[in-house]
LOSE-896692 format. One record per atom (N, C-alpha, C): residue in three letters; x, y, z. Coordinates in pm, whole numbers, plus 50000, padded with zeros to 5 digits. Each point is the difference from the previous one (the first is absolute). Example, Ala and Ser with C-alpha at 12.3 -4.5 7.8 and 13.67 -1.06 7.14 Angstrom:
2
ALA513194943150780/ALA499115011950000/ALA500905012050000/SER499655010549928/SER500825011950006/SER499235010950073/
//
This chain:
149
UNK557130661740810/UNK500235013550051/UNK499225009949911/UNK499445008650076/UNK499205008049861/UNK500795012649998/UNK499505003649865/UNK500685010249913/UNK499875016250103/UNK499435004550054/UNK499885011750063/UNK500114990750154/UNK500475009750069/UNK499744994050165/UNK499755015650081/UNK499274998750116/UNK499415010150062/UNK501415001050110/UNK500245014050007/UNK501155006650124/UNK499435012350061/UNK500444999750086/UNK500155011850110/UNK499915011049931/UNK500925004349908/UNK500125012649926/UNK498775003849907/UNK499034995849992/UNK498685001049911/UNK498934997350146/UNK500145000950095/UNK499355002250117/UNK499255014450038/UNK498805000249964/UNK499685016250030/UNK499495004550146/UNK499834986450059/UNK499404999250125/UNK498815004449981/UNK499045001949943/UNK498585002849989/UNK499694988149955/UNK499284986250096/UNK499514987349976/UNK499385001549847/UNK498975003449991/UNK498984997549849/UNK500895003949911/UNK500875008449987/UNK501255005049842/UNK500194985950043/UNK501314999050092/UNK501074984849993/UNK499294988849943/UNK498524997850025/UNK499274990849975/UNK500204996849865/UNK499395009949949/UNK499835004949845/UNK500974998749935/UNK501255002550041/UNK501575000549932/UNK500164988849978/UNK499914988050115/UNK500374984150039/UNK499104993849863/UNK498515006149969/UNK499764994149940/UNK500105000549820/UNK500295011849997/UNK500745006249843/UNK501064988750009/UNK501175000850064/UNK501074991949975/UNK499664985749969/UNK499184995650090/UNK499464983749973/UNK499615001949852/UNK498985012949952/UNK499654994249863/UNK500805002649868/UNK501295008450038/UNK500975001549945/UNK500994985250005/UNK500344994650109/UNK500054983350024/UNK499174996249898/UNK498794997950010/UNK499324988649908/UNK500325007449834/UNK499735010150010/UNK501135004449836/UNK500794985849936/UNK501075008650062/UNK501214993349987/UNK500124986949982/UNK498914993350090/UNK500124982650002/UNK499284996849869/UNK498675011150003/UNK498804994249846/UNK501355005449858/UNK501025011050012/UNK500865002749889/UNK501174992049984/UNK500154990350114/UNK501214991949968/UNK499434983149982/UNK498714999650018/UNK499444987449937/UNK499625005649885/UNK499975008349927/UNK499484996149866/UNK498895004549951/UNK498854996350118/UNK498954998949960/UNK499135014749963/UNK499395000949881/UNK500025012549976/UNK497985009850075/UNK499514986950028/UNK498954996950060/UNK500315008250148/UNK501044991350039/UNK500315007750177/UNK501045014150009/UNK500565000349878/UNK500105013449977/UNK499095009950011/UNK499314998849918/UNK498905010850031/UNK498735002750113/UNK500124987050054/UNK499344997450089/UNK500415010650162/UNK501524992849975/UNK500675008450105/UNK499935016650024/UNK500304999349833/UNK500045020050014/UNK498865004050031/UNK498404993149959/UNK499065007449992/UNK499965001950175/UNK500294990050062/UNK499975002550160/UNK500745008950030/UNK501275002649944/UNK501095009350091/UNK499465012449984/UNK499254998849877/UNK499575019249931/UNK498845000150102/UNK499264989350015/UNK498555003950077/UNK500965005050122/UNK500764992750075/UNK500724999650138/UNK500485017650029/UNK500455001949878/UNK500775013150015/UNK498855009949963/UNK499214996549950/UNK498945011849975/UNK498915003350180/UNK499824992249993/UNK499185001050159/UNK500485000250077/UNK501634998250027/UNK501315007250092/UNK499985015249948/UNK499845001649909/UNK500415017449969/UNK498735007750042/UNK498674995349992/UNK499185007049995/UNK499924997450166/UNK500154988650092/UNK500225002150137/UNK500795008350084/UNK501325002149896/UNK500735009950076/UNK500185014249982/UNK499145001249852/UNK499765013450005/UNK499025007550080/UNK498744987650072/UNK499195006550057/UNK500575004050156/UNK501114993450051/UNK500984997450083/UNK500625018950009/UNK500715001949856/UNK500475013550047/UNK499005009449983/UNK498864999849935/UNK498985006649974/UNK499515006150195/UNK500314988250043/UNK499215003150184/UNK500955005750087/UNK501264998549933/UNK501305008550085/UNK500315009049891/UNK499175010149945/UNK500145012349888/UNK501564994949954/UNK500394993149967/UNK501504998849971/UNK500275007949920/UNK501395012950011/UNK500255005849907/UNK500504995149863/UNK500394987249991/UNK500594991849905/UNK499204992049920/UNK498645003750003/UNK498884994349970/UNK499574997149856/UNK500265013149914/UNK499764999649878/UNK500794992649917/UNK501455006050055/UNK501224993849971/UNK500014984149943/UNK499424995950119/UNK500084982750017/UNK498814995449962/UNK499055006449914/UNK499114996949956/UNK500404996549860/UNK501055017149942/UNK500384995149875/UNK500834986249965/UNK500494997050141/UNK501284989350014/UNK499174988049988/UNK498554996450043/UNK499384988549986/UNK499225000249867/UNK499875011149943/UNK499364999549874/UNK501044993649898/UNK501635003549996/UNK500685003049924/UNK500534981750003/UNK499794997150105/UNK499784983350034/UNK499184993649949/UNK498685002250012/UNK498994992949950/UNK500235001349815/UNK500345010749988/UNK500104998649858/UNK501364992649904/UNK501324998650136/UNK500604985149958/UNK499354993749975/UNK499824997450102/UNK499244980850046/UNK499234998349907/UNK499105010649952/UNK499064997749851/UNK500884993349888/UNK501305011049989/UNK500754992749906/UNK500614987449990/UNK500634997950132/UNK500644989049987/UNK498784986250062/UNK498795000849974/UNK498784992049999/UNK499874995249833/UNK500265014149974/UNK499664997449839/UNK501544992849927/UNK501015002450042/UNK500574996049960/UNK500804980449996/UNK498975000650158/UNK500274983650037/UNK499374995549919/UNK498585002949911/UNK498974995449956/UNK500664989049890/UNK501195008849889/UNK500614991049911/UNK501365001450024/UNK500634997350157/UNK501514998450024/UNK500114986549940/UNK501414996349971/UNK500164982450029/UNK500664996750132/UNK500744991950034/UNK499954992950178/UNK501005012750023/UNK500994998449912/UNK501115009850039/UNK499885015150031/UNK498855007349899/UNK500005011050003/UNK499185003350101/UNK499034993350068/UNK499174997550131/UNK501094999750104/UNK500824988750030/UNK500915005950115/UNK500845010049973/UNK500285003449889/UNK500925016449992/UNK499045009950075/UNK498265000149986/UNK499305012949997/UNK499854998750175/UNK499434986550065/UNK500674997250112/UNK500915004950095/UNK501054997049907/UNK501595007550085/UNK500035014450008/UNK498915010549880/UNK499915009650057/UNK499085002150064/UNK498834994750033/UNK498715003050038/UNK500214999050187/UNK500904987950026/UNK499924998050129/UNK500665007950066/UNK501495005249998/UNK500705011850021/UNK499715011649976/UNK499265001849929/UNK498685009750001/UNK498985004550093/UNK499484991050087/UNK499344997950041/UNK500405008850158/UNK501094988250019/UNK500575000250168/UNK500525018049969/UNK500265005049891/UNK501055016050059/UNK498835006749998/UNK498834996549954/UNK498845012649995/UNK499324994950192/UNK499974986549993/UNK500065006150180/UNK500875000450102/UNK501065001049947/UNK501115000550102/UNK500005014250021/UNK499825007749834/UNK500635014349988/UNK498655009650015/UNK499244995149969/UNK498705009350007/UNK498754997750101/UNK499894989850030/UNK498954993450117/UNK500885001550129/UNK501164992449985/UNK500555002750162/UNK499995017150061/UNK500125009249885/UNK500295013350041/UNK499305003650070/UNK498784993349969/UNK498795011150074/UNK499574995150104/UNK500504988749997/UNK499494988950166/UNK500315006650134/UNK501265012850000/UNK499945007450109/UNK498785011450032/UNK499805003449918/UNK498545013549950/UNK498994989350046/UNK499684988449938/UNK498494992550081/UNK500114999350122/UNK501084993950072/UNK500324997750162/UNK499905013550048/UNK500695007450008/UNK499895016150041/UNK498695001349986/UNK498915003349913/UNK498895002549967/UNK498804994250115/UNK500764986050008/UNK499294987450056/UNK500105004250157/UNK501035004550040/UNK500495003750108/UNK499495017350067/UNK500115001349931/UNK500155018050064/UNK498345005149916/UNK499494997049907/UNK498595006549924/UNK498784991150005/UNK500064986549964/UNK499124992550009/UNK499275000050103/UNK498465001650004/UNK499074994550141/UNK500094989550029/UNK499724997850130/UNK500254986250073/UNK499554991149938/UNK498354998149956/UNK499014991249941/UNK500265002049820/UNK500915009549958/UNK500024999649890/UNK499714985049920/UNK498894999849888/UNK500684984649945/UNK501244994849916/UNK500585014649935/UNK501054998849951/UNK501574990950088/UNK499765002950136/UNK500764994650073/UNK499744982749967/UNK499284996749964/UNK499614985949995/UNK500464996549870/UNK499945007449841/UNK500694997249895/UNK501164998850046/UNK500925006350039/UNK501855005149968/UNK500314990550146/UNK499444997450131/UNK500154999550108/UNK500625007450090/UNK500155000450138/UNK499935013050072/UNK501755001250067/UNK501084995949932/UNK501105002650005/UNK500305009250071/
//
């Protein structure tokens, strides 16, 4: 059974986010599995993916509210900066965890994870659809990132 599982409630309905979410969690999954084997090799291995994962998710979805002027824009810019500069830490800090202190950083990293898109990504998934719906041009290509919900 893996350690994070994907629900309904982290559903933004904009295909390419959900995509993106499904796949943070998987590498938050492989976390957990490389911090509860031990191995300090797939430890770091793992994070360096989850940080790449979450870095080119943030910079995708900022370009996301950037095209629907989102008023919440800056906001959630500071909110992915203020992230990335965890994840720096607790990268650096897996570097010399031992097994235990790796699944402790784990247990917060993954619950971590799911409330920043439950609580901050799902919010705005009504503002893209609306946007998508009522502002967007027909041929827009943006309709093809988010899909045409």
């Amino acid at each position: 059974m893996p350690y994070l599982a994907w629900s309904d409630e982290l559903d933004t309905h904009i295909p390419e986010l959900d995509a993106q979410h499904r796949v943070m969690i998987e590498h938050v999954n492989r976390l957990a599995a490389a911090a509860s084997s031990g191995s300090s090799r797939q430890i770091r291995e793992a994070m360096a993916a989850l940080a790449d994962c979450v870095r080119q998710h943030f910079a995708f979805e900022e370009r996301v509210l950037e095209m629907i002027d989102f008023a919440g824009l800056e906001e959630h810019r500071q909110t992915h900066r203020n992230i990335l500069a965890e994840l720096d830490d607790y990268r650096a800090r897996l570097e010399t965890a031992s097994p235990a202190e790796a699944e402790e950083l784990v247990d917060t990293l993954g619950p971590w994870v799911v409330e920043h898109i439950r609580h901050d990504d799902v919010d705005f998934g009504p503002t893209v659809r609306e946007w998508l719906r009522d502002a967007a041009p027909p041929n827009d290509p943006f309709r093809q990132l988010v899909g045409d919900s």
